[in-house]
PDB file with one MODEL, atoms N, CA, C and O in Angstrom:
MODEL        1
ATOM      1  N   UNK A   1     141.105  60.846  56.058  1.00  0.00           N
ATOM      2  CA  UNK A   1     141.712  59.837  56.911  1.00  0.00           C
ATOM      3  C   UNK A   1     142.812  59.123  56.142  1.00  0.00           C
ATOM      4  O   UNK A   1     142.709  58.833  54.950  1.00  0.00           O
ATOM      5  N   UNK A   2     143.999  58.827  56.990  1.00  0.00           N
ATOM      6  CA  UNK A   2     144.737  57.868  56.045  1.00  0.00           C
ATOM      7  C   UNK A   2     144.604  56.732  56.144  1.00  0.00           C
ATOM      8  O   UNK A   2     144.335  56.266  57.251  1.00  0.00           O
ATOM      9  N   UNK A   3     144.748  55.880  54.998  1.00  0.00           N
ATOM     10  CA  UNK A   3     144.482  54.705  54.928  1.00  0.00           C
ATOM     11  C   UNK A   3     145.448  53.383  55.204  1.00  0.00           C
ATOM     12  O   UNK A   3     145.432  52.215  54.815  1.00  0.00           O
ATOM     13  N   UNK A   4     146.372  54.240  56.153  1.00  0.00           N
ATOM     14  CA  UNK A   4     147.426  53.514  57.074  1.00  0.00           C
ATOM     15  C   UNK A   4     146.688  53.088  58.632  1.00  0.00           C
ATOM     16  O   UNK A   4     146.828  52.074  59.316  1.00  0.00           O
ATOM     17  N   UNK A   5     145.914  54.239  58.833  1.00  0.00           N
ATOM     18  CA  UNK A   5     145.778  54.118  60.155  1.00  0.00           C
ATOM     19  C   UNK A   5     143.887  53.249  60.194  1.00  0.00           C
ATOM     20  O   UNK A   5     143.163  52.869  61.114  1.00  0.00           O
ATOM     21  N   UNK A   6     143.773  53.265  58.900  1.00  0.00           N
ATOM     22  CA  UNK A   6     141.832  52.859  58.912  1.00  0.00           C
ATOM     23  C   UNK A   6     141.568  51.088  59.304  1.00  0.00           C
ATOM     24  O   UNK A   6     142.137  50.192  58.680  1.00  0.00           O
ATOM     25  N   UNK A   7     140.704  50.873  60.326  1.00  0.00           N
ATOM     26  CA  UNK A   7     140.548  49.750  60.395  1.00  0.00           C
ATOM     27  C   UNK A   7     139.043  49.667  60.598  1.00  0.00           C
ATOM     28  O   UNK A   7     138.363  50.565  61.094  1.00  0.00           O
ATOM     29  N   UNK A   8     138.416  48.019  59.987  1.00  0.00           N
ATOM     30  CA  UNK A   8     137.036  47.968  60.336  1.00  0.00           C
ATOM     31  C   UNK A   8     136.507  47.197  61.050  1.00  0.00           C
ATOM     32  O   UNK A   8     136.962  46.139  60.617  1.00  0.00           O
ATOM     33  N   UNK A   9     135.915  46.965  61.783  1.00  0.00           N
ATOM     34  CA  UNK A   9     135.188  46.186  62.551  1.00  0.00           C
ATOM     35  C   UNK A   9     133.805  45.770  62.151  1.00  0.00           C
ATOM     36  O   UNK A   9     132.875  46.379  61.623  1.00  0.00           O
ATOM     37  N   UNK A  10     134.000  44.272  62.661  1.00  0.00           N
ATOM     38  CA  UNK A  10     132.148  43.389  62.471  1.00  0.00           C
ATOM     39  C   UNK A  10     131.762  43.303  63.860  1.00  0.00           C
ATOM     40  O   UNK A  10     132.469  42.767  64.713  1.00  0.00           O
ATOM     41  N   UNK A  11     130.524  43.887  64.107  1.00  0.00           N
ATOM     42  CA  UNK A  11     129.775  43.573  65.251  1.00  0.00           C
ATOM     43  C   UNK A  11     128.362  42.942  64.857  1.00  0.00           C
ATOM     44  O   UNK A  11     127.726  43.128  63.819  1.00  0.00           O
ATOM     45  N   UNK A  12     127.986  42.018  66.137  1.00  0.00           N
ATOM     46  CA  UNK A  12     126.405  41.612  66.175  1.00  0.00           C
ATOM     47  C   UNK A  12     126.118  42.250  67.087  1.00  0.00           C
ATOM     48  O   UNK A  12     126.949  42.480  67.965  1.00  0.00           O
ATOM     49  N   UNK A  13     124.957  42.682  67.138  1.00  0.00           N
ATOM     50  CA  UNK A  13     124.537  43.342  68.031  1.00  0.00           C
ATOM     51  C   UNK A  13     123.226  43.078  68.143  1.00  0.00           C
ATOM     52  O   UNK A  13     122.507  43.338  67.178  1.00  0.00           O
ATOM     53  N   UNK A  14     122.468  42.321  69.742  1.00  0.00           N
ATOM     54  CA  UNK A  14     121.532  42.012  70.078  1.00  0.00           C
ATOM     55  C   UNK A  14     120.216  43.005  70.767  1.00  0.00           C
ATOM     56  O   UNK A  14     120.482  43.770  71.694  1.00  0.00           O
ATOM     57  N   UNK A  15     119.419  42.948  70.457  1.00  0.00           N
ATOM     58  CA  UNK A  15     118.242  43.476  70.981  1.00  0.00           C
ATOM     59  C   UNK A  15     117.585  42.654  71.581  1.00  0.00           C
ATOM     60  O   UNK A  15     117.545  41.432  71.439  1.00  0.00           O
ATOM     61  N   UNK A  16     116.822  43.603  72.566  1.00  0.00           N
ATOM     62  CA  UNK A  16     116.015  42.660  73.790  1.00  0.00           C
ATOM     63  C   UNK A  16     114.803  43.737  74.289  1.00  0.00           C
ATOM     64  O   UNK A  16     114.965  44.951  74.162  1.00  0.00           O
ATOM     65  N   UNK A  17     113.742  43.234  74.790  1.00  0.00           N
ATOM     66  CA  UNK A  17     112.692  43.969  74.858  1.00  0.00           C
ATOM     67  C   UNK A  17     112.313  44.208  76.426  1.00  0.00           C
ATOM     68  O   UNK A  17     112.551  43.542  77.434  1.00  0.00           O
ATOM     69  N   UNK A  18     111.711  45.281  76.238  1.00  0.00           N
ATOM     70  CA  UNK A  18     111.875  45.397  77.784  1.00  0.00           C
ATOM     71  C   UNK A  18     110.428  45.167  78.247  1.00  0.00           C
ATOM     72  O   UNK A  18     109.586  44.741  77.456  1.00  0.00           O
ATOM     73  N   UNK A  19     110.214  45.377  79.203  1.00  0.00           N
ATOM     74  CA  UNK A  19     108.671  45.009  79.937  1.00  0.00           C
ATOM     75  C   UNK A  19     108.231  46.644  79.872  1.00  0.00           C
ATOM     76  O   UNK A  19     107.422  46.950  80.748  1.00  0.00           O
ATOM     77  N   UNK A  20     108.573  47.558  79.115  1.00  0.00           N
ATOM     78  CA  UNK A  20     107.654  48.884  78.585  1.00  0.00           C
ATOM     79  C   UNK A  20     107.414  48.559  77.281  1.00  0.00           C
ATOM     80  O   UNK A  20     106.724  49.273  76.553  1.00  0.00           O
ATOM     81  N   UNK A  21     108.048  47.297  76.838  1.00  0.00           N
ATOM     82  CA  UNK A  21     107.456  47.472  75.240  1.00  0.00           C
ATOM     83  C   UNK A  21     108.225  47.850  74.322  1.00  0.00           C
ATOM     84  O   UNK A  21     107.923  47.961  73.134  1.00  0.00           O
ATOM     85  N   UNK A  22     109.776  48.179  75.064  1.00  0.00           N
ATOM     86  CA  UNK A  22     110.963  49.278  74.143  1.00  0.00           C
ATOM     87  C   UNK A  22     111.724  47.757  73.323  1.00  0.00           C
ATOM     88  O   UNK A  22     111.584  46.594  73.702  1.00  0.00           O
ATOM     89  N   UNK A  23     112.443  48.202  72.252  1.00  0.00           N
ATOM     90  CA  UNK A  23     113.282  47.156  72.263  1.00  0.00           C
ATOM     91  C   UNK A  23     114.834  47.989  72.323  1.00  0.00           C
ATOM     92  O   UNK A  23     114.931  49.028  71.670  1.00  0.00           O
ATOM     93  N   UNK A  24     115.952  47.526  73.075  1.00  0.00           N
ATOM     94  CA  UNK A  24     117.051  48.436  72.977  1.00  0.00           C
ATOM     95  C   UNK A  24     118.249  47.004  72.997  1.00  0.00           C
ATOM     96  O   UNK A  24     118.078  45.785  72.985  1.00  0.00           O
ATOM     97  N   UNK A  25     119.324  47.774  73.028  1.00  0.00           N
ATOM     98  CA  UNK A  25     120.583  46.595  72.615  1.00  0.00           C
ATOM     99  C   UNK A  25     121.103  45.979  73.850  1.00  0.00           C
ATOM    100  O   UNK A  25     121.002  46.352  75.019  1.00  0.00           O
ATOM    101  N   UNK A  26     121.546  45.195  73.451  1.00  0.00           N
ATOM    102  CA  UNK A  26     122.528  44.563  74.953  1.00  0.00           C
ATOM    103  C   UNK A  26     124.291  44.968  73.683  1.00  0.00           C
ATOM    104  O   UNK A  26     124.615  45.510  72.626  1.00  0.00           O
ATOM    105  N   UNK A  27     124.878  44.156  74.930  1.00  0.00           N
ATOM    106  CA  UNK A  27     126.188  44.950  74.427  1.00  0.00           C
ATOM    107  C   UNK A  27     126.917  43.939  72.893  1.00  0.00           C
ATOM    108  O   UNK A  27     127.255  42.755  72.900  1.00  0.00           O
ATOM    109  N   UNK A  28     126.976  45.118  71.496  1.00  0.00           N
ATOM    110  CA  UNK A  28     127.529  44.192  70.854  1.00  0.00           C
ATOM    111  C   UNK A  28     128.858  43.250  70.870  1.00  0.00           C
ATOM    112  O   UNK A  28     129.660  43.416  71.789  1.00  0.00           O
ATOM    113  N   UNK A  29     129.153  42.095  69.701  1.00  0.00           N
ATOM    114  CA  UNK A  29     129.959  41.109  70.114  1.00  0.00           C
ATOM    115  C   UNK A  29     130.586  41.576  68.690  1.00  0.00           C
ATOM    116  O   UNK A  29     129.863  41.658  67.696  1.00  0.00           O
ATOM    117  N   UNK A  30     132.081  41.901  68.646  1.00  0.00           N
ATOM    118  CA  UNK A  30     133.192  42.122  67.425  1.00  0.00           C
ATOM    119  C   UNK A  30     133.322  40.547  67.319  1.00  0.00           C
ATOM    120  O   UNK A  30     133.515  39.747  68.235  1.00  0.00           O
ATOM    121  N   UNK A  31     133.184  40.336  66.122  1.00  0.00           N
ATOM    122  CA  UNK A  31     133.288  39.418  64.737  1.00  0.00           C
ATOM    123  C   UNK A  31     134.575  39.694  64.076  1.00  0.00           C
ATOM    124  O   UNK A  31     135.140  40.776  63.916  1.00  0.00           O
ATOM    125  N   UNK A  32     135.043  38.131  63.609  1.00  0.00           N
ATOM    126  CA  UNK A  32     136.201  38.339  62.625  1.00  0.00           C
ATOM    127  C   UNK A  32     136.273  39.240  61.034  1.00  0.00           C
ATOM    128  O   UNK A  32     137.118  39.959  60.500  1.00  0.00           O
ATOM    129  N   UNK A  33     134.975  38.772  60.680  1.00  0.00           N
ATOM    130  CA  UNK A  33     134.652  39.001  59.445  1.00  0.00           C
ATOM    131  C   UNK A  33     132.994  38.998  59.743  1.00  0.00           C
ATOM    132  O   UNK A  33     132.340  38.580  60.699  1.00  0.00           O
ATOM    133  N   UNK A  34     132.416  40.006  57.815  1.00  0.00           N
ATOM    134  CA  UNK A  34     131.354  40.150  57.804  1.00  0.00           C
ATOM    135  C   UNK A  34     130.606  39.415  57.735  1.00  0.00           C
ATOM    136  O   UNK A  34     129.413  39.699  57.842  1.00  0.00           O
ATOM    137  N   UNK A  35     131.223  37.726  57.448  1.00  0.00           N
ATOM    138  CA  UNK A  35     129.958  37.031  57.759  1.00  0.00           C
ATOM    139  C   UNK A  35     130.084  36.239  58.695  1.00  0.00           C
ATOM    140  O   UNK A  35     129.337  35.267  58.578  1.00  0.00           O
ATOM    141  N   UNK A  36     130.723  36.237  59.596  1.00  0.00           N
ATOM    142  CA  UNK A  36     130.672  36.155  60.795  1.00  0.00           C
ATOM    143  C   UNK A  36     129.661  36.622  61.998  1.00  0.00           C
ATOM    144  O   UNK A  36     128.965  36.056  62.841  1.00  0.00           O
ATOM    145  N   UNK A  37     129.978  38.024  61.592  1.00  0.00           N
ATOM    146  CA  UNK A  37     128.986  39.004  62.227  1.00  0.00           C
ATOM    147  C   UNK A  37     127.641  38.781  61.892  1.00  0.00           C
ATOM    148  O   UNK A  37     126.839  38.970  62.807  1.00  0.00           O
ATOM    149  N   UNK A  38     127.178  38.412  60.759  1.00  0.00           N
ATOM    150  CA  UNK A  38     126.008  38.246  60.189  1.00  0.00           C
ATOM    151  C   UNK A  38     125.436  36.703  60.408  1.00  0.00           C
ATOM    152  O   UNK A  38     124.246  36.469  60.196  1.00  0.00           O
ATOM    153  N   UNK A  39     126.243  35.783  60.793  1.00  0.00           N
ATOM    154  CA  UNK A  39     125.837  34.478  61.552  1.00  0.00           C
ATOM    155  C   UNK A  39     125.581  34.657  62.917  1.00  0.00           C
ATOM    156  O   UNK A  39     124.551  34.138  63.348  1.00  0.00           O
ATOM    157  N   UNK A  40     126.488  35.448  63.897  1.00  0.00           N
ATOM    158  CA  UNK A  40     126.064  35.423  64.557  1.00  0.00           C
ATOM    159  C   UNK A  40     124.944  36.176  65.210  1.00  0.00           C
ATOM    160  O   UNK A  40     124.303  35.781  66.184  1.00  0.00           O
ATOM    161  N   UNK A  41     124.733  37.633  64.380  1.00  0.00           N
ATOM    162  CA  UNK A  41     123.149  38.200  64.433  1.00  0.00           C
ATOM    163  C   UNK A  41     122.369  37.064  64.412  1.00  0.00           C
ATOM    164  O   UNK A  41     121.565  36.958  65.339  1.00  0.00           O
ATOM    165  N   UNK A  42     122.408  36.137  63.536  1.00  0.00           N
ATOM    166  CA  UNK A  42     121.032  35.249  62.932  1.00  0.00           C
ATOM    167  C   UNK A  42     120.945  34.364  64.295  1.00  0.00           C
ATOM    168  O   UNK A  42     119.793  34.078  64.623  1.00  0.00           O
ATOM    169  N   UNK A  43     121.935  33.910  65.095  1.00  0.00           N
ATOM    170  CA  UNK A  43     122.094  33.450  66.433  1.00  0.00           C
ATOM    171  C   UNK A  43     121.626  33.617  67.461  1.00  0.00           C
ATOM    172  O   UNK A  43     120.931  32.905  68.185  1.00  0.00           O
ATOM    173  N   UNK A  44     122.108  34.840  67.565  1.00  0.00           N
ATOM    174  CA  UNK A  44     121.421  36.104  68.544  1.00  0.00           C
ATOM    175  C   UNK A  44     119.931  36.204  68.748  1.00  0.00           C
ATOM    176  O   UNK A  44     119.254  35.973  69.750  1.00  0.00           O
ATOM    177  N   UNK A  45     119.493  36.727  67.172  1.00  0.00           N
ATOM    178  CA  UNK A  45     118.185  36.705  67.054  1.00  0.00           C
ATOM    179  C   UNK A  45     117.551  35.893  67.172  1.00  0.00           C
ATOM    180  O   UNK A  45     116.401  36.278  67.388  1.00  0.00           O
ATOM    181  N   UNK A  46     117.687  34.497  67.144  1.00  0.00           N
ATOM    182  CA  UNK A  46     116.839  33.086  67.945  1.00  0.00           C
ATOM    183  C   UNK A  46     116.417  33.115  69.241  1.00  0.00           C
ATOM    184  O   UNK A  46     115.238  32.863  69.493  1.00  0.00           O
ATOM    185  N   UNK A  47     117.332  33.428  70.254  1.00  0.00           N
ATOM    186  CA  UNK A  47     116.799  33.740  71.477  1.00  0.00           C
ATOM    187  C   UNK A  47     116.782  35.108  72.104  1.00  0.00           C
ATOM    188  O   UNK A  47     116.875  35.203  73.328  1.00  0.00           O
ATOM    189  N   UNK A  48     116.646  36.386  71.185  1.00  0.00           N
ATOM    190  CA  UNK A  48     116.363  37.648  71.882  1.00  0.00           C
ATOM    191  C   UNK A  48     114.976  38.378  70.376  1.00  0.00           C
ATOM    192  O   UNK A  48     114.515  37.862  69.358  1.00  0.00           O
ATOM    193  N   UNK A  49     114.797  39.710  71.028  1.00  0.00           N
ATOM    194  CA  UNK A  49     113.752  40.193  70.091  1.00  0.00           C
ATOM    195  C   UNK A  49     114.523  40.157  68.983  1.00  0.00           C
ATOM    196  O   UNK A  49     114.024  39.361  68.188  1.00  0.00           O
ATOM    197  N   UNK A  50     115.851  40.822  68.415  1.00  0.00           N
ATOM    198  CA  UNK A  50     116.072  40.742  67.380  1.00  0.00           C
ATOM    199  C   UNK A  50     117.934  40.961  67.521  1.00  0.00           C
ATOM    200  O   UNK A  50     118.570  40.781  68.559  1.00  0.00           O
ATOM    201  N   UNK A  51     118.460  41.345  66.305  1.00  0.00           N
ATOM    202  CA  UNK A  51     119.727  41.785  66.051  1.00  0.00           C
ATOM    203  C   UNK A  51     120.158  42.472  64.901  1.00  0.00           C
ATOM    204  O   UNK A  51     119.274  42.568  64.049  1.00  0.00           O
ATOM    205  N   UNK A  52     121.168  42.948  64.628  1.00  0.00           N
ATOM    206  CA  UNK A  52     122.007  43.238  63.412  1.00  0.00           C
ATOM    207  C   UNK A  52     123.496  43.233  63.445  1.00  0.00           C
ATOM    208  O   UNK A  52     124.190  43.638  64.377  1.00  0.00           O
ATOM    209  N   UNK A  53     123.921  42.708  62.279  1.00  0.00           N
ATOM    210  CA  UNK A  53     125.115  42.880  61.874  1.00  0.00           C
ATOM    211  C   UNK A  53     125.367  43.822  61.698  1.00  0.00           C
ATOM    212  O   UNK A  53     124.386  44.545  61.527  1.00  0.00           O
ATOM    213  N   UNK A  54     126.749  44.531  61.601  1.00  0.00           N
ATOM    214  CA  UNK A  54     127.145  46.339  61.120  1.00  0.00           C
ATOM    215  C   UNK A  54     128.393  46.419  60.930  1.00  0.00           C
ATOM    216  O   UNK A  54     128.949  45.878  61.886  1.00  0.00           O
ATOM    217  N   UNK A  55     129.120  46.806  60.205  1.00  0.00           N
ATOM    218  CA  UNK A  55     130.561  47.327  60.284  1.00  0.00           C
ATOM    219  C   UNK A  55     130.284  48.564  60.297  1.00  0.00           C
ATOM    220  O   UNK A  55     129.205  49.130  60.119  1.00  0.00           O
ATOM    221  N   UNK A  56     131.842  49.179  60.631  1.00  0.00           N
ATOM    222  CA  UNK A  56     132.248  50.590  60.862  1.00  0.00           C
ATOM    223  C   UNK A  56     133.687  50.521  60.439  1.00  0.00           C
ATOM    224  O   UNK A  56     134.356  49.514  60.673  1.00  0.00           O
ATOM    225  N   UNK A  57     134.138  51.488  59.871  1.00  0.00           N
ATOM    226  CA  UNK A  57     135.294  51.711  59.473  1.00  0.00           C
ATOM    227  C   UNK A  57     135.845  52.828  59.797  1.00  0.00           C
ATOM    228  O   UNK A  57     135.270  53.791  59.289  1.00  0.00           O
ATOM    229  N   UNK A  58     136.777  53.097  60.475  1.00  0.00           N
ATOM    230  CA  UNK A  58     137.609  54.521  60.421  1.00  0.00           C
ATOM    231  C   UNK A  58     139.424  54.340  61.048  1.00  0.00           C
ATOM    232  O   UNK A  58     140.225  53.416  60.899  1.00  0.00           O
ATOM    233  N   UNK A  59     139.537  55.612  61.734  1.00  0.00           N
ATOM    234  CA  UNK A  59     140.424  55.573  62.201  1.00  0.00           C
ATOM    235  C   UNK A  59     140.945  55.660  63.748  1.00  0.00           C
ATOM    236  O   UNK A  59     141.108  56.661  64.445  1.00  0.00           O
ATOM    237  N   UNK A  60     141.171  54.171  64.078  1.00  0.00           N
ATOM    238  CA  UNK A  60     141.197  54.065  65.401  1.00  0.00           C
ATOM    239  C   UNK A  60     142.212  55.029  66.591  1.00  0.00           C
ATOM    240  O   UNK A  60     141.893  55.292  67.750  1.00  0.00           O
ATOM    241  N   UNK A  61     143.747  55.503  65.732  1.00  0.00           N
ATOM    242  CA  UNK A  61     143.999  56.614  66.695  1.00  0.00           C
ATOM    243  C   UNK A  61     143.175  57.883  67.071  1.00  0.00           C
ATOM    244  O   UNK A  61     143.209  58.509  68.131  1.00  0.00           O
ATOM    245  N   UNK A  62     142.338  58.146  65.821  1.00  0.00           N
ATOM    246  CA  UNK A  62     142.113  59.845  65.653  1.00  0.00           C
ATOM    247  C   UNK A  62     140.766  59.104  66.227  1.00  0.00           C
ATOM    248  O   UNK A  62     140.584  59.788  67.234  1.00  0.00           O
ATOM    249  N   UNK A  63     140.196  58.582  66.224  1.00  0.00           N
ATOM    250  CA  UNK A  63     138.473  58.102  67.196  1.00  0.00           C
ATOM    251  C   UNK A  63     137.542  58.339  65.964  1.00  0.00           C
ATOM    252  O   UNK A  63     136.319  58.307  66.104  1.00  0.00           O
ATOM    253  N   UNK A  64     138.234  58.618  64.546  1.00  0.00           N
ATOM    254  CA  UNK A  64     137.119  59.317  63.810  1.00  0.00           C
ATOM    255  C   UNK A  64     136.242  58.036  62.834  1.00  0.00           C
ATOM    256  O   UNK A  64     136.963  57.233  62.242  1.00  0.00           O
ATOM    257  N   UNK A  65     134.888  57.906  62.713  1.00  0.00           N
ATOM    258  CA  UNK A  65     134.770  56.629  62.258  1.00  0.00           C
ATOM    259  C   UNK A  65     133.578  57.050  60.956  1.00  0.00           C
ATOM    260  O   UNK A  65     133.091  58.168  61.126  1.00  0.00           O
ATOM    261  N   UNK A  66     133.170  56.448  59.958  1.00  0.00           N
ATOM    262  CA  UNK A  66     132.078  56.730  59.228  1.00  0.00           C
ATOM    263  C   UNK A  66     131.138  55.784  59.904  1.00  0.00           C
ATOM    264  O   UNK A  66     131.291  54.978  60.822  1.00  0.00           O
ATOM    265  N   UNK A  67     129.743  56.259  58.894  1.00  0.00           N
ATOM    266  CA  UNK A  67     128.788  55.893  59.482  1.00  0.00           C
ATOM    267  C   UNK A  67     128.790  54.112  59.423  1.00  0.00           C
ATOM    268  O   UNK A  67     129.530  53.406  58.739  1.00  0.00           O
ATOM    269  N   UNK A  68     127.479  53.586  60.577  1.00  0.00           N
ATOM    270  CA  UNK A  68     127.646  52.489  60.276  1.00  0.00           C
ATOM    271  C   UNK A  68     127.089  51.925  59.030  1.00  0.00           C
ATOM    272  O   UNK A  68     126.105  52.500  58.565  1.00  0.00           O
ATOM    273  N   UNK A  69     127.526  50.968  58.461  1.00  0.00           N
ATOM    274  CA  UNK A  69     127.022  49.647  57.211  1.00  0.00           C
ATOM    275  C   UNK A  69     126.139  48.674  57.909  1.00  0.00           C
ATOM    276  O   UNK A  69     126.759  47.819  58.542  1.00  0.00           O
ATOM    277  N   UNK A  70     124.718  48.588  57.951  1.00  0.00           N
ATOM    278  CA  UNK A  70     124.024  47.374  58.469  1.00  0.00           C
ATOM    279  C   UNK A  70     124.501  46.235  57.408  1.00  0.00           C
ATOM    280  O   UNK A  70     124.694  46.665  56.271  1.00  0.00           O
ATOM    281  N   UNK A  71     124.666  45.173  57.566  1.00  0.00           N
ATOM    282  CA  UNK A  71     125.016  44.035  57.181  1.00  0.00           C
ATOM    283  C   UNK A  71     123.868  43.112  56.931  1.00  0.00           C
ATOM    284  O   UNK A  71     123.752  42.426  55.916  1.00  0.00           O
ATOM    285  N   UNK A  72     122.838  43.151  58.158  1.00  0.00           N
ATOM    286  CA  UNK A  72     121.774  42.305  58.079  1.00  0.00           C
ATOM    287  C   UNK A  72     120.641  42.105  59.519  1.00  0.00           C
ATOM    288  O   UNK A  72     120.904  41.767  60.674  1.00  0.00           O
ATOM    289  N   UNK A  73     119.659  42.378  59.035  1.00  0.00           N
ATOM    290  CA  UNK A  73     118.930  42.163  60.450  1.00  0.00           C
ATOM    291  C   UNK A  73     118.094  40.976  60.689  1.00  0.00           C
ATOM    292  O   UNK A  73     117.914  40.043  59.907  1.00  0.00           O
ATOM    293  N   UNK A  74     117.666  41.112  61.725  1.00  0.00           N
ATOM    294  CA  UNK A  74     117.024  39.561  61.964  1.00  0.00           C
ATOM    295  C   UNK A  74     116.259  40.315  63.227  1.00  0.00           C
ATOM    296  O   UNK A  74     116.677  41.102  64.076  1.00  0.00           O
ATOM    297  N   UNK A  75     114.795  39.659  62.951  1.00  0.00           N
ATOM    298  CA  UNK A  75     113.525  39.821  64.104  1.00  0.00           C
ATOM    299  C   UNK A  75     113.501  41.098  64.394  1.00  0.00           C
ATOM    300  O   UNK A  75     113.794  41.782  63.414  1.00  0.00           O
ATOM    301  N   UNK A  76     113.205  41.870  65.615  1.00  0.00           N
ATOM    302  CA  UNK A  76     112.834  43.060  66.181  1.00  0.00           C
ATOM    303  C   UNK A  76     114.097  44.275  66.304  1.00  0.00           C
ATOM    304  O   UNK A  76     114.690  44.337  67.380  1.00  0.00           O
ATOM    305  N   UNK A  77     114.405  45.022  65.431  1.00  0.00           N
ATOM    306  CA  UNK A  77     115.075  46.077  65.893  1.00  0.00           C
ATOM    307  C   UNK A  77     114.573  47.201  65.602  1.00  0.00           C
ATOM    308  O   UNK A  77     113.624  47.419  64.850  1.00  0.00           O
ATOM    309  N   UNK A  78     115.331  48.094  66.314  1.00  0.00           N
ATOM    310  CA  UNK A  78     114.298  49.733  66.155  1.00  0.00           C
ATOM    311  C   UNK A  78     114.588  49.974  64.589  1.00  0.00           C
ATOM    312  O   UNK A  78     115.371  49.425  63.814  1.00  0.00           O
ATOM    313  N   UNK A  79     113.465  51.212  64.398  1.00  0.00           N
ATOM    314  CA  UNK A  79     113.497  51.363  62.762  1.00  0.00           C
ATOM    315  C   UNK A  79     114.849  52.435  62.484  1.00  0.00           C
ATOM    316  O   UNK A  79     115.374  52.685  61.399  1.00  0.00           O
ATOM    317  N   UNK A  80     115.103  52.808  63.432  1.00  0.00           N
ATOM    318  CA  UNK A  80     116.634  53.930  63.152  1.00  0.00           C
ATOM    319  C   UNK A  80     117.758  53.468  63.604  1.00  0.00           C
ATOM    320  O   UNK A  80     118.057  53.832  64.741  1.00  0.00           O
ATOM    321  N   UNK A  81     118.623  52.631  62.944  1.00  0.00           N
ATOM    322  CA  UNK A  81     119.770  52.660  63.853  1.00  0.00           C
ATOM    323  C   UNK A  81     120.899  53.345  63.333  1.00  0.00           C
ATOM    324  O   UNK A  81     121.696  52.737  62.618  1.00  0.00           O
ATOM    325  N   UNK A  82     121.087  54.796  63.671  1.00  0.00           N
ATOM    326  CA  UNK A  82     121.725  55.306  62.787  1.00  0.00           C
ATOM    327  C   UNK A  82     122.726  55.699  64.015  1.00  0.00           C
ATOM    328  O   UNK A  82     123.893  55.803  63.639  1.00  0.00           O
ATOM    329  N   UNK A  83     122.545  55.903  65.203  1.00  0.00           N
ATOM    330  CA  UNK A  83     123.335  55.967  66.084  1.00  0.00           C
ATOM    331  C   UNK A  83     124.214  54.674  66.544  1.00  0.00           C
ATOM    332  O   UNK A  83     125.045  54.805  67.443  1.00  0.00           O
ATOM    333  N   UNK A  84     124.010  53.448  65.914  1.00  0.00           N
ATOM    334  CA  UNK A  84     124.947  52.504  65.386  1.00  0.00           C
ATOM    335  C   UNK A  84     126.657  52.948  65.913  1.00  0.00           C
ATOM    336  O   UNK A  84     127.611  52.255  65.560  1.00  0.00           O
TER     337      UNK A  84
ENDMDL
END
C-alpha cells in the first residue's frame, strides 16, 4: 500500500444483548483520535452490555484495510472480534 493514500480510523463500537442471550454490535461511532475512541467505548459501555475501541488502517481508494487494533474493551463483548 502506499503510504500517500493510507488513512486510519478510531471507532467505538457498542454491544447490546439480545433477548436470545447473543451479544452483537449496534452501529460503530468514528472518533477523532485513539483516545477518544477509547472514552467513548468506556461511555458506551455504561449503558449497553459492552464495547470496544479499534482502529483500522489502510487504504481508502483501493478498499484494502489491515486487520483491526482493539484499543480497549469494556463489559460484554464476544470473545472473537476479528471480523472487526
Amino acid at each position: 500500500m502506499s503510504s500517500t493514500n493510507r488513512v486510519t480510523y478510531y471507532v467505538a463500537l457498542p454491544f447490546v444483548s439480545t433477548d436470545e442471550g447473543l451479544i452483537v454490535p449496534e452501529e460503530g461511532i468514528e472518533c477523532a483520535h485513539a483516545q477518544a475512541a477509547m472514552a467513548r467505548a468506556r461511555m458506551l459501555a455504561a449503558t449497553r452490555a459492552g464495547a470496544v475501541a479499534f482502529s483500522r488502517t489502510g487504504d481508502l481508494a483501493l478498499g484494502e484495510f489491515e486487520p483491526a487494533e482493539v484499543l480497549a474493551s469494556f463489559g460484554q463483548v464476544p470473545d472473537d472480534l476479528s471480523t472487526l
